[in-house]
N, C-alpha and C positions, 0 to 999 in steps of 0.2 A: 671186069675180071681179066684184065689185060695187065695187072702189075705195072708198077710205075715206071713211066719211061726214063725217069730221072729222077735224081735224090739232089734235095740241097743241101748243102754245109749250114753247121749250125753257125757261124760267123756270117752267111749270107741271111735267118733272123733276128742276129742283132745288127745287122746294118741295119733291115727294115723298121727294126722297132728303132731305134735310135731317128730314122728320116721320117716319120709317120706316126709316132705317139707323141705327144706335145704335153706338158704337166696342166693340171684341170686349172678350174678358174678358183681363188680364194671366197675366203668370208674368216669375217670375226668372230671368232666364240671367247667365251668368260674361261680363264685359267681352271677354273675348278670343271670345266669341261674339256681339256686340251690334253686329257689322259688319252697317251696312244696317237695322237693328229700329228702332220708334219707340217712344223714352218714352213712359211712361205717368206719370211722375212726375216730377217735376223733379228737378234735381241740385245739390246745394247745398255751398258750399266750406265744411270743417269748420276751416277755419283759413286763414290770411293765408299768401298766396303772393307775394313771397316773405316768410317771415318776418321780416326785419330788411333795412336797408339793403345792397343788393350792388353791387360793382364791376359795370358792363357793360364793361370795356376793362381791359386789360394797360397800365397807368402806376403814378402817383402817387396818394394820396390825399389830400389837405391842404385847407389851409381856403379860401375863395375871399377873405376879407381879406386874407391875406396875399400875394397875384399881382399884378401881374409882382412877382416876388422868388428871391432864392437863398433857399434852406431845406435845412437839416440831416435827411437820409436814418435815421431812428430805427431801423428794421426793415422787415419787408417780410413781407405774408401770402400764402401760398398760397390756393388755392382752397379747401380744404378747414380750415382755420386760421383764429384769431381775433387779435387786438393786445389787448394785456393790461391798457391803461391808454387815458386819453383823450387823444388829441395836442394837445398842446399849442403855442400862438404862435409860428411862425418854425420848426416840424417837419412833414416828409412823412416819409409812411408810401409804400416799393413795394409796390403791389397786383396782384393778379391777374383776371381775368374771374372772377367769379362768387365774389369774395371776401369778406368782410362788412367794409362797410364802418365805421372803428372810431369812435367817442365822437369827435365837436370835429371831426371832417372833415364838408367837406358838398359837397366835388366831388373827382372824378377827372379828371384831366389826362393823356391819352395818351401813353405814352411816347414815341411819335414828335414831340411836340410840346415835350419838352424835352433840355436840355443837361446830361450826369451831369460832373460836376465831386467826384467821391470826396471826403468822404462827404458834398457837399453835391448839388443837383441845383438847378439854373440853369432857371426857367420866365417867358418875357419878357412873354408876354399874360394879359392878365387872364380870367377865368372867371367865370361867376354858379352862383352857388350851384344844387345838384341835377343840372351836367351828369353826365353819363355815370354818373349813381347810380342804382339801380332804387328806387324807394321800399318801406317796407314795407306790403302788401296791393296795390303797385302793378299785379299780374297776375290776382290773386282775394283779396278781401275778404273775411275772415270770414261765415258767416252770408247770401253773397247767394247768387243766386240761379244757375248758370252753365250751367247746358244747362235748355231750357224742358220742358216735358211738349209731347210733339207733334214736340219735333226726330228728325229721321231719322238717326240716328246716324253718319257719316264717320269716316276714318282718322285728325284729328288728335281727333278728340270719343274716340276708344278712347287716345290719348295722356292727355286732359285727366284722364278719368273714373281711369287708372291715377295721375295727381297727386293725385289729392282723395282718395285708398285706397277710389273705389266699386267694389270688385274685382266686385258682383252690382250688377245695377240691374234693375228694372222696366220690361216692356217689353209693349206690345200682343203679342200672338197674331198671328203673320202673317196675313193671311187668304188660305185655298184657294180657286183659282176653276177651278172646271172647266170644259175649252172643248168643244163637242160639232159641232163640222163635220158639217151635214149634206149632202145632194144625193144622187142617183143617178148622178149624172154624174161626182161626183168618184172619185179613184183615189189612192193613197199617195204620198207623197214616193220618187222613186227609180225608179218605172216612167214608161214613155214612153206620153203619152195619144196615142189615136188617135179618129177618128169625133170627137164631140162631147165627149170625156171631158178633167176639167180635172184636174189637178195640184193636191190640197188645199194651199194655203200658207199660207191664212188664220191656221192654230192658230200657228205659229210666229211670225207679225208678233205677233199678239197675244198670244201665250206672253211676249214681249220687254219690251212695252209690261207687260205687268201684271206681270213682275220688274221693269222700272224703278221704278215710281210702287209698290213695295211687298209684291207678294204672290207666291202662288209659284203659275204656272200648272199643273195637273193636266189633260192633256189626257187625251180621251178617241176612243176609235176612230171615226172614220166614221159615222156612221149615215144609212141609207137614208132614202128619203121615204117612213115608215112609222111612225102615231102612237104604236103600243103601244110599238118600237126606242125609239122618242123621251120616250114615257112612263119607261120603266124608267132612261134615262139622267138624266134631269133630274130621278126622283124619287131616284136614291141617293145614298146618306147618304154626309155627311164634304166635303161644300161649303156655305163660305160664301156664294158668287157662284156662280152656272152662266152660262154665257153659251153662248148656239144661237148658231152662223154660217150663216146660210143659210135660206131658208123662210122669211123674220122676215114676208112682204108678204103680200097677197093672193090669192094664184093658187092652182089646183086642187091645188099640192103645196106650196104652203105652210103647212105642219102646226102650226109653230111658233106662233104666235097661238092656233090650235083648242088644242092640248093646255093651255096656259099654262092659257089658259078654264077647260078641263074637271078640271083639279086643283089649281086654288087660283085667283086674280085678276087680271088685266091691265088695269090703269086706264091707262095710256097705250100708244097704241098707233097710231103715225102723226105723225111731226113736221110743225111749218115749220120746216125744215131741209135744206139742202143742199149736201154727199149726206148720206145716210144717215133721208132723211125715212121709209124703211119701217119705224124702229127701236120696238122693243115696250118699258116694265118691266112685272115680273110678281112675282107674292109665289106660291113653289108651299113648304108645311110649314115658311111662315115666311123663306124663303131666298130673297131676291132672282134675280130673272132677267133678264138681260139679254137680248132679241132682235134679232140684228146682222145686217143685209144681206148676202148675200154675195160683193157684189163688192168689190175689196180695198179701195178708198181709201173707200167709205160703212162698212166696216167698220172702219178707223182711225181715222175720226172719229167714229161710235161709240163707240169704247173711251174715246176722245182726252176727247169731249163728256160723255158718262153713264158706263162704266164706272168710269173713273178718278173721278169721283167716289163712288161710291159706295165703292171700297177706300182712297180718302183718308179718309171719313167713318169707317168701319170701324179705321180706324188714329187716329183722333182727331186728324188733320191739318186744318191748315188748308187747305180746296179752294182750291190753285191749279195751273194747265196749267205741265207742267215744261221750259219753255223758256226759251231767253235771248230780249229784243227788240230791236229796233231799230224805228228811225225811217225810214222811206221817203216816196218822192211816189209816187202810181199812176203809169202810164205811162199808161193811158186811162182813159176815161171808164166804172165800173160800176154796172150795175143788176140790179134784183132785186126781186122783189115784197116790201111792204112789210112783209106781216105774219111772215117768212121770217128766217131766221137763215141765213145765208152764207159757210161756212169755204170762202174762193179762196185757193188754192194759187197762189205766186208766185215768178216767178226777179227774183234780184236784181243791178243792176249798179250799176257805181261811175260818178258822173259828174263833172263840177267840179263840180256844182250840191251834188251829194250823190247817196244812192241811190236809187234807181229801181227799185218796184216793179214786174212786169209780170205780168199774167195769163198763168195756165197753161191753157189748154185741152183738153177730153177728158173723156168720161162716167168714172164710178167704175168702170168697169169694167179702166179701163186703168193696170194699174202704176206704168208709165216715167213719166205725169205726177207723180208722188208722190216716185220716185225721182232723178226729175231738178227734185224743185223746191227752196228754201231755205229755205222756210217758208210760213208761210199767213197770212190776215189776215181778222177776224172782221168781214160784215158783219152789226151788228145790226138784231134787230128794230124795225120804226119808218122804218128808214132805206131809204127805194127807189133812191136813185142819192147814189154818190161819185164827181165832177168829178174830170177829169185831174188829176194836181197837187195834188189831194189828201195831205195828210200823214196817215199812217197807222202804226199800229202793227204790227209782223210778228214773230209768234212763229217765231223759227228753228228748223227743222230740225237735229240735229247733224251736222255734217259729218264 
């Protein structure tokens, strides 16, 4: 009950994490399982895609000297079919999408864009050489380089990697984070609080938040305001991350700090930050801890602020906050103490001018601010007041 004797800078967390999280160790999984996983090794085209010149369009194939002109219809290739010789001066070839295209042609001309005149074909404008031709290695080039070490794998990245025959690839190790909701006050999802008692929702936002940015949340039951409960939770084994909700501050029952203390180290522990300035890290047998406020929005920017880093670094990602931006003006005038780091939550409207951020109002305690904003906007350290009108950046919210 003594208030903290010192705040850290949040640039003094990401040194920590940066000198102290190390990316986990790999393993192989089969492509049709690599939805969501992050390389661990690059992925490299074992040959030119496509291999030889291809039709992109249903026409003709012929030379681009030879246009506007009539030209003599030789043959005609399927998609799956080759032409058997090189055409030759004053001859088209009918082509198909994705056909190869043959020796001495060096465009395709849309069939809609000519006149068939049996067996000749009637084409009145001219064309430059390479239209509607793919070239060869035009899609992937031998030997480069086509998904990085660090990408997070998506649905057309399980297309590409099934082109190049990486049917196994190299992938980080998800990392486990176990979530440990603590309080006396709290009660389970699905009973109705009464008296003072709150509704745990905490593990769920955050369960969300740590599947998107990567990992796969392991929640864990309840635990009272009781250090040995809280001892045995954050010392079992099989997490990379633990994260406490609740307790993270100062007060009589805030256990969260003491126990961190008593079985392994808490070098930060109190931001300029706000919310979430009551937030802890902690090394307990090696394993990161995160200590999360727990009121909901200082506990999302928590996760937002320090956890997701550390399961970005964990993942050998590059730390960035995964949102789309935009460009705004404040709607007023804000301030903040200087040495403070400031995520305001903002609603956004459309003007002539452009858009208009506004402040959102309402301690971390309260939901609806969070749920009814559209994103947030960072102010930093250094900086005590941003003027109306101010141009700013605002990480969205997804709608």
């Amino acid at each position: 009950m003594r208030g903290f004797r010192q705040r850290h800078a949040l640039r003094e967390v990401e040194a920590l994490i940066e000198a102290r999280i190390h990316p986990l160790s790999v393993e192989r999984v089969p492509f049709s399982l690599a939805l969501g996983r992050v390389l661990a090794e690059p992925v490299v085209a074992p040959r030119n895609v496509p291999p030889h010149p291809k039709s992109a369009m249903d026409g003709y194939a012929v030379r681009a000297a030879d246009l506007p002109g009539r030209l003599e219809v030789v043959g005609e290739i399927m998609a799956k079919a080759s032409f058997d010789r090189p055409l030759e001066k004053g001859e088209a070839v009918r082509i198909m999408t994705g056909a190869r295209v043959p020796e001495g042609a060096d465009t395709v001309v849309m069939v809609e864009d000519t006149v068939s005149e049996p067996p000749f074909v009637r084409i009145d404008h001219a064309s430059v050489s390479g239209r509607h031709v793919l070239r060869t290695g035009e899609d992937l080039s031998a030997g480069a380089v086509i998904l990085e070490a660090g990408r997070r794998l998506g649905p057309a990245d399980l297309a590409m990697l099934v082109n190049l025959d990486a049917l196994e690839v190299t992938v980080r190790r998800t990392p486990k984070v176990r979530l440990i909701p603590t309080g006396n006050e709290l009660i389970p999802a699905g009973q109705a609080p009464s008296g003072n008692e709150v509704v745990e929702s905490n593990s769920y936002m955050l369960g969300a938040m740590i599947e998107r940015d990567g990992g796969v949340a392991v929640p864990h039951p309840i635990v009272r305001d009781d250090k040995e409960m809280l001892k045995e939770a954050i010392r079992r084994p099989g997490a990379d991350l633990v994260v406490v909700t609740g307790g993270s501050s100062v007060g009589m029952e805030d256990f969260g700090p003491v126990v961190v203390r008593e079985l392994g180290e808490l070098p930060i522990h109190g931001l300029h930050m706000k919310p979430a300035s009551p937030s802890g890290v902690g090394f307990v047998d090696g394993v990161p801890v995160l200590l999360a406020p727990g009121y909901p929005i200082a506990g999302y920017v928590a996760w937002d602020m320090i956890g997701r880093l550390i399961v970005q670094r964990q993942l050998g990602r590059t730390p960035a906050l995964p949102y789309n931006k935009c460009r705004a003006r404040l709607a007023r005038t804000e301030k903040k103490a200087e040495a403070q780091v400031l995520i305001l939550r903002v609603k956004l409207e459309a003007k002539e001018s452009g858009l208009i951020a506004s402040s959102i109002k309402g301690g971390a305690a309260l939901l609806s601010t969070l749920t009814g904003a559209d994103g947030f906007v960072i102010m930093p350290e250094g900086v005590s007041e941003l003027e109306a009108g101010t141009e700013v950046t605002v990480y969205c919210y997804p709608s």
